[in-house]
N, C-alpha and C positions, 0 to 999 in steps of 0.2 A: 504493500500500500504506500502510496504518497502522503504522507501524515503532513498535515498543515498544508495542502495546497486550497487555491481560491476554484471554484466553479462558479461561474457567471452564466445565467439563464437567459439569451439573447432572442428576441420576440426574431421571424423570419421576416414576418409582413411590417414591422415598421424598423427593422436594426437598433431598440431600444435595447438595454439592460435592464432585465423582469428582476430578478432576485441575483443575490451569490448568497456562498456559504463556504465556509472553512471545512475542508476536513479534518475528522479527527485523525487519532495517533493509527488505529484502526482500518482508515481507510471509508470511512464512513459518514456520511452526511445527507441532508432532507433539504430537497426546495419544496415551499410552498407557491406554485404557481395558478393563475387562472389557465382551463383548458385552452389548447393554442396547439402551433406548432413554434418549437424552440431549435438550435443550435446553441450547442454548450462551449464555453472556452475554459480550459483547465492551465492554469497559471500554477507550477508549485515556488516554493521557498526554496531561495538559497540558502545559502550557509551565511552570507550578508546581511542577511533578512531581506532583500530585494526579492523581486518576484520574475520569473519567465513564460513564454508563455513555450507552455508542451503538447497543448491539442488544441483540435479545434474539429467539434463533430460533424457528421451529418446532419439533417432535420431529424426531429425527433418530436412527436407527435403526443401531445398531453391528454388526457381524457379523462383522470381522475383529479386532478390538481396536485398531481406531488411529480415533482421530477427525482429520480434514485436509481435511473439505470449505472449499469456497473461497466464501464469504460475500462478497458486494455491497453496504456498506452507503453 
């Protein structure tokens, strides 16, 4: 797991910022979003404390309100 990276919830149809959230140590985190479709960007921590960015997904399609799929990168 990527402990402490940022995920940013990116609206498709307007390239707004919907939510972010930290991950935990775990690898683990909840957006609360409205149903939509999103692309996610995953920024983890350096050793700086600066941020990079390490992905940048597909669309990905809401329908319950929670974004928690589980990224590969």
């Amino acid at each position: 797991p990527m402990a402490f990276a940022v995920i940013h919830a990116i609206s498709v149809e307007t390239s707004v910022e919907i939510a972010h959230s930290v991950v935990d140590e775990m690898g683990r985190y909840h957006l609360i979003v409205p149903n939509g479709t999103y692309y996610a960007k995953i920024e983890k921590k350096n050793e700086d404390g600066t941020y990079s960015l390490v992905h940048t997904s597909d669309s990905l399609k809401v329908e319950h309100g929670v974004l928690n799929r589980v990224f590969n990168i």
